[in-house]
N, CA, C and O atoms as a GROMACS GRO file, in nm:
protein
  352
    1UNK      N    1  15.181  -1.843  -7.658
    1UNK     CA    2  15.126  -1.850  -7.525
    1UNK      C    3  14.997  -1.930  -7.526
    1UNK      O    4  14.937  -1.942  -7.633
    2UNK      N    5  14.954  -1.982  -7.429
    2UNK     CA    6  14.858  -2.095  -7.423
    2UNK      C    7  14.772  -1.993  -7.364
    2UNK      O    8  14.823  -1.900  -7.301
    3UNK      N    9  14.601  -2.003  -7.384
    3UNK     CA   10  14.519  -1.893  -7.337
    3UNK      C   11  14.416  -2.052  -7.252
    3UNK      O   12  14.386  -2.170  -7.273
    4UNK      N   13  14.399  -1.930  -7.142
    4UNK     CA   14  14.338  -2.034  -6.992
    4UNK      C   15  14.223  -2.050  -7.034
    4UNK      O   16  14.168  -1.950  -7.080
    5UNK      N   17  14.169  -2.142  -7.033
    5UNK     CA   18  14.023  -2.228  -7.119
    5UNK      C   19  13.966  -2.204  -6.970
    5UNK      O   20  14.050  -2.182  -6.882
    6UNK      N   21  13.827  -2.209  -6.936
    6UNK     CA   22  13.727  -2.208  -6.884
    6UNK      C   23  13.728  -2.377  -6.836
    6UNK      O   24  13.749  -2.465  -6.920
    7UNK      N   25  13.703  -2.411  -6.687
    7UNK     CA   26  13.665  -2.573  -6.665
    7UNK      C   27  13.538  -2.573  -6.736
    7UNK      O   28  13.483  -2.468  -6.765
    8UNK      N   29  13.483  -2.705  -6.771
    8UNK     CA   30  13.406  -2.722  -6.849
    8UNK      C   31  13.292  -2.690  -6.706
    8UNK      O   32  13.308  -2.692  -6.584
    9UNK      N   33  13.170  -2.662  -6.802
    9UNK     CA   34  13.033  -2.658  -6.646
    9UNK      C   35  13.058  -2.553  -6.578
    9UNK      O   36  12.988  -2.545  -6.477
   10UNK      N   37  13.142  -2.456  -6.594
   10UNK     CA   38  13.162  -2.314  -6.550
   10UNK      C   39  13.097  -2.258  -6.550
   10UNK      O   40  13.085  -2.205  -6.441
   11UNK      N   41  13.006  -2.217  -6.645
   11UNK     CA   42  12.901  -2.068  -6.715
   11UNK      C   43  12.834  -2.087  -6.634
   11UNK      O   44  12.801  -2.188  -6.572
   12UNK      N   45  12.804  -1.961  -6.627
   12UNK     CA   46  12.696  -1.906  -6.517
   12UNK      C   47  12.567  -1.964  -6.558
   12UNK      O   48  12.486  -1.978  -6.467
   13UNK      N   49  12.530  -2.003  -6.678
   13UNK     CA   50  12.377  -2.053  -6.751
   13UNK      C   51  12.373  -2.164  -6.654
   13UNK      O   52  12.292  -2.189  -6.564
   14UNK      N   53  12.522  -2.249  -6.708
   14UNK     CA   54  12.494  -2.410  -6.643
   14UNK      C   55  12.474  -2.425  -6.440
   14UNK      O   56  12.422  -2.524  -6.387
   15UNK      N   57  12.525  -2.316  -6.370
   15UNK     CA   58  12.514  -2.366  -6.286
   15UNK      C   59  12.384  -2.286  -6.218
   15UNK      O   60  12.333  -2.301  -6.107
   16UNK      N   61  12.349  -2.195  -6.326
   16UNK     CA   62  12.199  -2.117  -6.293
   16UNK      C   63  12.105  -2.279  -6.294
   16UNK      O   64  12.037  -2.317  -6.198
   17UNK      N   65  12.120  -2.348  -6.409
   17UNK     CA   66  12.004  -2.432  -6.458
   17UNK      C   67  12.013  -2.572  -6.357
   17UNK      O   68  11.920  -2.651  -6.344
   18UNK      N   69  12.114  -2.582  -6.306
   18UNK     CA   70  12.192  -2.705  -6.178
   18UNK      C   71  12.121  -2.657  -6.065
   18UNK      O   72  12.055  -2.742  -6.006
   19UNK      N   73  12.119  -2.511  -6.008
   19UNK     CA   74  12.031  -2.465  -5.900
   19UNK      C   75  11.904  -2.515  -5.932
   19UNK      O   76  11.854  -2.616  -5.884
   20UNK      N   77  11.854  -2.439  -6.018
   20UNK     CA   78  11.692  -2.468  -6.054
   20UNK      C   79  11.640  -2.590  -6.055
   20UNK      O   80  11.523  -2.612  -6.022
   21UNK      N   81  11.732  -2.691  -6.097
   21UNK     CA   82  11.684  -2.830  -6.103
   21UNK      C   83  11.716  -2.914  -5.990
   21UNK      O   84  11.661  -3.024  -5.993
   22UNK      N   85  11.795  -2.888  -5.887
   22UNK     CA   86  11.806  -2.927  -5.713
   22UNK      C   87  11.705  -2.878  -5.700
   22UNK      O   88  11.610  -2.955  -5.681
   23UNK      N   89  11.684  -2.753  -5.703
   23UNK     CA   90  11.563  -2.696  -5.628
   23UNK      C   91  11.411  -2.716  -5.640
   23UNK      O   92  11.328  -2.674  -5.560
   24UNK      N   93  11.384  -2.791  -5.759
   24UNK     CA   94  11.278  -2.837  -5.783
   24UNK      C   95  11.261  -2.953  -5.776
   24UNK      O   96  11.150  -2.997  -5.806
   25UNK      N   97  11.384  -3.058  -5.728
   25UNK     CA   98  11.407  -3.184  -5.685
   25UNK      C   99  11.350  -3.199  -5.530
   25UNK      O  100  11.265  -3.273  -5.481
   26UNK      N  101  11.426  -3.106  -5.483
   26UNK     CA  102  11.405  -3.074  -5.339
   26UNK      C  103  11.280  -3.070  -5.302
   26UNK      O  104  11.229  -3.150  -5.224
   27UNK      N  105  11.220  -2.974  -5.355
   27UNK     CA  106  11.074  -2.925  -5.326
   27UNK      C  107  11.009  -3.077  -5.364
   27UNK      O  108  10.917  -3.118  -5.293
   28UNK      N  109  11.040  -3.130  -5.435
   28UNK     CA  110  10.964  -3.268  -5.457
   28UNK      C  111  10.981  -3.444  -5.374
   28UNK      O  112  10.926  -3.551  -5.398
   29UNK      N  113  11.099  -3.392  -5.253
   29UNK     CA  114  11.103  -3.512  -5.157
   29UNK      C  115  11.294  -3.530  -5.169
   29UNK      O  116  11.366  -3.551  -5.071
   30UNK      N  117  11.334  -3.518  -5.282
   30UNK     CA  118  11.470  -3.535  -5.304
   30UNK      C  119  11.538  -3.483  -5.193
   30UNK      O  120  11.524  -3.370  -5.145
   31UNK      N  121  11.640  -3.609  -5.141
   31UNK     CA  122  11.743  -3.539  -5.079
   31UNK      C  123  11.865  -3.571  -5.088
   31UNK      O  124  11.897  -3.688  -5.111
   32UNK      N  125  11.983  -3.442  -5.067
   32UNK     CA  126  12.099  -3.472  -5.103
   32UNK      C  127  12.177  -3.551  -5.045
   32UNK      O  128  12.141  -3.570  -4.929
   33UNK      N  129  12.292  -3.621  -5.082
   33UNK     CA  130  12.378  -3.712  -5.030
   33UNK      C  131  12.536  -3.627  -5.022
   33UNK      O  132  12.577  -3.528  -5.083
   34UNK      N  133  12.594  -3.709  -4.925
   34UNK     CA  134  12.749  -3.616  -4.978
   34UNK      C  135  12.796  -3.597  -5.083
   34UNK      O  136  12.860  -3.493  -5.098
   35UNK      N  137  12.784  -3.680  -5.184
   35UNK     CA  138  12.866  -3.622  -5.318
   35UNK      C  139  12.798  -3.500  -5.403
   35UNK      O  140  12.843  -3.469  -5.514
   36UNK      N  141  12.685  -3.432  -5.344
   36UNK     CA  142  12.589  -3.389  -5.437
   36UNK      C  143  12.488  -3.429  -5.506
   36UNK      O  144  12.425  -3.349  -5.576
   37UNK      N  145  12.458  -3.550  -5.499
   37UNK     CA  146  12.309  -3.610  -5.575
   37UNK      C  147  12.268  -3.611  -5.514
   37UNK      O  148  12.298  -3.588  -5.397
   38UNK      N  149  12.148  -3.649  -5.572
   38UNK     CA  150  11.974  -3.618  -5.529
   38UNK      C  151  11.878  -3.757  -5.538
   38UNK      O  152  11.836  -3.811  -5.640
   39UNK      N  153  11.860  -3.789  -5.421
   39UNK     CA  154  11.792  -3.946  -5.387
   39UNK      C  155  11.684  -3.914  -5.321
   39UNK      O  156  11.658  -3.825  -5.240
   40UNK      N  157  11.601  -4.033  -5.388
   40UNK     CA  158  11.485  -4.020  -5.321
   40UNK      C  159  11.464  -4.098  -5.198
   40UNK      O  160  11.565  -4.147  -5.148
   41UNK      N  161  11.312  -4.124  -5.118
   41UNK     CA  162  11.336  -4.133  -5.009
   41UNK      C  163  11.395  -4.292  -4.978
   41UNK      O  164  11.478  -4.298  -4.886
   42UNK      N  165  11.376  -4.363  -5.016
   42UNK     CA  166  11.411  -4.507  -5.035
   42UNK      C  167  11.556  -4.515  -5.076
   42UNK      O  168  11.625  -4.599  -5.018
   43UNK      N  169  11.601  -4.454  -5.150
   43UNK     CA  170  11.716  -4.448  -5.202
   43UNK      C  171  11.792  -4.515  -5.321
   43UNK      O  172  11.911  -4.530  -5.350
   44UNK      N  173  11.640  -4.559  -5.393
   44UNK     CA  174  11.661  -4.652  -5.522
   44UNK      C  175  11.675  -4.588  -5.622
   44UNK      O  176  11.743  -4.654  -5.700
   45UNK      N  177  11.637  -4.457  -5.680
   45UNK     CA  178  11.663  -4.353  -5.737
   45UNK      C  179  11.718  -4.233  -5.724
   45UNK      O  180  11.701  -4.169  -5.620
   46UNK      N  181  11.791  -4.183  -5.824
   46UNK     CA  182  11.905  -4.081  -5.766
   46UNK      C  183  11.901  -3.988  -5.921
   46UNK      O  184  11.889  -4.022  -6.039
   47UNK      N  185  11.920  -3.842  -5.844
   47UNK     CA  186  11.997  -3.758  -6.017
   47UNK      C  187  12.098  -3.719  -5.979
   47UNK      O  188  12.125  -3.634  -5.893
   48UNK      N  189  12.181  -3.799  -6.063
   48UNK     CA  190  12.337  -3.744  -6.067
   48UNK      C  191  12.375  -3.640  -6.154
   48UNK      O  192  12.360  -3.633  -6.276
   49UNK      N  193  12.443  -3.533  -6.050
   49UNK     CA  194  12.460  -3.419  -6.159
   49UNK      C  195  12.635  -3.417  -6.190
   49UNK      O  196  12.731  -3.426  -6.113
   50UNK      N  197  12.627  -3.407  -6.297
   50UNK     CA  198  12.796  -3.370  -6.354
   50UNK      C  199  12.805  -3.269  -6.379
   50UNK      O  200  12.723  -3.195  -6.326
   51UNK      N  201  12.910  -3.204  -6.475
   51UNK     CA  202  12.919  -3.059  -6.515
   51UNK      C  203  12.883  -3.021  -6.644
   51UNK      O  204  12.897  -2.903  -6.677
   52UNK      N  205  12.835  -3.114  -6.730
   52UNK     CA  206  12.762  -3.090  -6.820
   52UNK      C  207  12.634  -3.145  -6.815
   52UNK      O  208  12.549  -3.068  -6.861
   53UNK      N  209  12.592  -3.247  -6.776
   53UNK     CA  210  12.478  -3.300  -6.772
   53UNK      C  211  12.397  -3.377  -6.647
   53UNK      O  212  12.461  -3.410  -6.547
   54UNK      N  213  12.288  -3.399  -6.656
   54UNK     CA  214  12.192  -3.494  -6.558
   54UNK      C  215  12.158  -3.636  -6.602
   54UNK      O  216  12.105  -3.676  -6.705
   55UNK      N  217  12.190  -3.682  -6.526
   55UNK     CA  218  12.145  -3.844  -6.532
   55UNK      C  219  12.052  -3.877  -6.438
   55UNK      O  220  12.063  -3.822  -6.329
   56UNK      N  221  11.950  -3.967  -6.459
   56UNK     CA  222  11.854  -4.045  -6.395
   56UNK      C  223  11.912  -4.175  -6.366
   56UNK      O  224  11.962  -4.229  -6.465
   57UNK      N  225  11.918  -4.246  -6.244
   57UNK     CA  226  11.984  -4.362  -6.230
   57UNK      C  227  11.893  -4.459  -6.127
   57UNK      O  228  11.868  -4.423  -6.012
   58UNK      N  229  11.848  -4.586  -6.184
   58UNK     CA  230  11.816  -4.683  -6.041
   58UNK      C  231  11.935  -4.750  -5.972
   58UNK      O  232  12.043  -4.765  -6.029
   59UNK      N  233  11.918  -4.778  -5.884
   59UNK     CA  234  12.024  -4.843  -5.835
   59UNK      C  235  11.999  -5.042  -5.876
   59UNK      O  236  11.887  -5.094  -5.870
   60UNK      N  237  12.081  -5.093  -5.901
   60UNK     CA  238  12.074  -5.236  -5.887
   60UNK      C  239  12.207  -5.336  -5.798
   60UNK      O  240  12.313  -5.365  -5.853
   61UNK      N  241  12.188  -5.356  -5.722
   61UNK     CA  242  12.272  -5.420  -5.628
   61UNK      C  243  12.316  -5.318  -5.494
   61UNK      O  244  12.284  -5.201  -5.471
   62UNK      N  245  12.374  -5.382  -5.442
   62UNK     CA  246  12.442  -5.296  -5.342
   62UNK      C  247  12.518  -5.173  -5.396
   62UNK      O  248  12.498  -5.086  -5.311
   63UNK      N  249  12.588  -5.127  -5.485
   63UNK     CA  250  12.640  -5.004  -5.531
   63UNK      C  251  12.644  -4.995  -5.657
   63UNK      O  252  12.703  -4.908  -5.721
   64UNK      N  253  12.576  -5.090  -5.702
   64UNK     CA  254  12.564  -5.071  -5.871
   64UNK      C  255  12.447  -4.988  -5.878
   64UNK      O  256  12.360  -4.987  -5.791
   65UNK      N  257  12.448  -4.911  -5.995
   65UNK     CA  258  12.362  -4.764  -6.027
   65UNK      C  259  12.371  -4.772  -6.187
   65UNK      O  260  12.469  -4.778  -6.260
   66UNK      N  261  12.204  -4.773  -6.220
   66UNK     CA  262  12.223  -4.797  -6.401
   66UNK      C  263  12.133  -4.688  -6.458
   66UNK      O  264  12.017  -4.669  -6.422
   67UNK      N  265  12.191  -4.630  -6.537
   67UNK     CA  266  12.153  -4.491  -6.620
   67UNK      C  267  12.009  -4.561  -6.695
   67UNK      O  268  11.993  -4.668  -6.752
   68UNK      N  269  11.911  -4.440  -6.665
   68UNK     CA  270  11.772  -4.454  -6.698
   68UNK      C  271  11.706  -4.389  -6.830
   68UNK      O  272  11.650  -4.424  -6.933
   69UNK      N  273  11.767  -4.224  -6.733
   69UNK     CA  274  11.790  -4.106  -6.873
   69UNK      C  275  11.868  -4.045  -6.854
   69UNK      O  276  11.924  -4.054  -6.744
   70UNK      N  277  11.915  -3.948  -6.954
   70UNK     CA  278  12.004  -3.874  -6.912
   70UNK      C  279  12.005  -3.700  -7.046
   70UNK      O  280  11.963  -3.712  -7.161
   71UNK      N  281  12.043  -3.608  -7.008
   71UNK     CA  282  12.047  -3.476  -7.065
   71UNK      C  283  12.133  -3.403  -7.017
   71UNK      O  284  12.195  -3.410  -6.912
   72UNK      N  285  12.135  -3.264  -7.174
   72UNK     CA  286  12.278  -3.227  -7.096
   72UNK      C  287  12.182  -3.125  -7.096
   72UNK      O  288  12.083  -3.113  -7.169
   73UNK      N  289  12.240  -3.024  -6.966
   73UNK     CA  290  12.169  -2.898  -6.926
   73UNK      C  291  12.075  -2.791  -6.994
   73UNK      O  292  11.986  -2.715  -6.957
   74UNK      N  293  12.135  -2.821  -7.104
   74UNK     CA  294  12.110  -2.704  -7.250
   74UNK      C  295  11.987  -2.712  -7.305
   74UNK      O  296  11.924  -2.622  -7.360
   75UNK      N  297  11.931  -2.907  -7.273
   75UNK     CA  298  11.814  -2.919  -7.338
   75UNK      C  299  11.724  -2.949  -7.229
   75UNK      O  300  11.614  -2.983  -7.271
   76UNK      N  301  11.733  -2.948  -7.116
   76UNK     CA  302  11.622  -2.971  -7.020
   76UNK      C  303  11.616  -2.873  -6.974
   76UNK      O  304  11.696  -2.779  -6.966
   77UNK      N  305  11.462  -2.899  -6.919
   77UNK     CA  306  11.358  -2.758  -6.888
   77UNK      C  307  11.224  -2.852  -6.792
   77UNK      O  308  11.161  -2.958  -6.804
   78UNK      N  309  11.231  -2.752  -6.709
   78UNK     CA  310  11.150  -2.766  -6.603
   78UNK      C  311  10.964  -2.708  -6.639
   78UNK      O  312  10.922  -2.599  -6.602
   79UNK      N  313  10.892  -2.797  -6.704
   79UNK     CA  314  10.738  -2.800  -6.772
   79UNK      C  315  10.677  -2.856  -6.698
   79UNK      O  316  10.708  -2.970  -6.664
   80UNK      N  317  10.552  -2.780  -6.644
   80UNK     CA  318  10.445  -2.853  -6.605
   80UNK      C  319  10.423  -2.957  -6.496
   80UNK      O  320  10.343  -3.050  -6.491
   81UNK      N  321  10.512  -2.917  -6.411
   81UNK     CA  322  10.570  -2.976  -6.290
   81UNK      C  323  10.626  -3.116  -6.302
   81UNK      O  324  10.599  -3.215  -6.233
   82UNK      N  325  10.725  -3.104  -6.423
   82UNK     CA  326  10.804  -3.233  -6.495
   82UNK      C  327  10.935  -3.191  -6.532
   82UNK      O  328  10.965  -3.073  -6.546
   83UNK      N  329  11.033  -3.312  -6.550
   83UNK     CA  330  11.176  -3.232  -6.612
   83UNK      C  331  11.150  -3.264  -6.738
   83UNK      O  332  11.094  -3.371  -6.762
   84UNK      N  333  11.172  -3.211  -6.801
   84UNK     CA  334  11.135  -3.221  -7.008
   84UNK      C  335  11.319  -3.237  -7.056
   84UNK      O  336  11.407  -3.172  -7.000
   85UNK      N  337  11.341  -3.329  -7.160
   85UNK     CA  338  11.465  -3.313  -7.225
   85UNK      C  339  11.587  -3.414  -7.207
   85UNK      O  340  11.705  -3.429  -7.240
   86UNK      N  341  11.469  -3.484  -7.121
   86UNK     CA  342  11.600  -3.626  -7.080
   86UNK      C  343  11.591  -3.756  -7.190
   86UNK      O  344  11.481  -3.812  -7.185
   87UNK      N  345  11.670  -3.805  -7.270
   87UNK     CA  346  11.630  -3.904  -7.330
   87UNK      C  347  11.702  -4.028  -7.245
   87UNK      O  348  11.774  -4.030  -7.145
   88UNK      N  349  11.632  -4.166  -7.361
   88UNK     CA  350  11.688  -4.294  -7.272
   88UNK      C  351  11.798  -4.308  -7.356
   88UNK      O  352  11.881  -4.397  -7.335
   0.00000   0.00000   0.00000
């Protein structure tokens, strides 16, 4: 018998630490778009959230979007009114 695996980005940790980090986006000017990311007011910067991780992205061109930093949930942490744990 095949045993039902969990979707990945399920756990309650990861989508505890996905709240916390909208929410401290938010509080900082970020706003959401339909797919779920988080743009700022101009709209040249964005955090794209997946189900394991966060990406930092500028935009370049009309819909081109190029990864800045990026972390997976596990190691970023919200310090000192900064996100800590993203590398380039």
């Amino acid at each position: 018998m095949y045993s039902r695996k969990k979707p990945i980005g399920s756990s309650k940790k990861i989508q505890k630490k996905k709240e916390e980090l909208k929410n401290f986006l938010r509080e900082n000017g970020m706003k959401e778009d339909r797919w779920g990311n988080l743009k700022d007011e101009t709209g040249e910067t964005r955090f794209k959230f997946s189900s394991t991780s966060l990406r930092f992205e500028k935009k370049r061109g009309k819909n081109d979007w190029v990864r800045i930093r990026s972390g997976y949930y596990s190691k970023i942490e919200i310090r000192d009114g900064r996100i800590h744990g993203m590398e380039f």
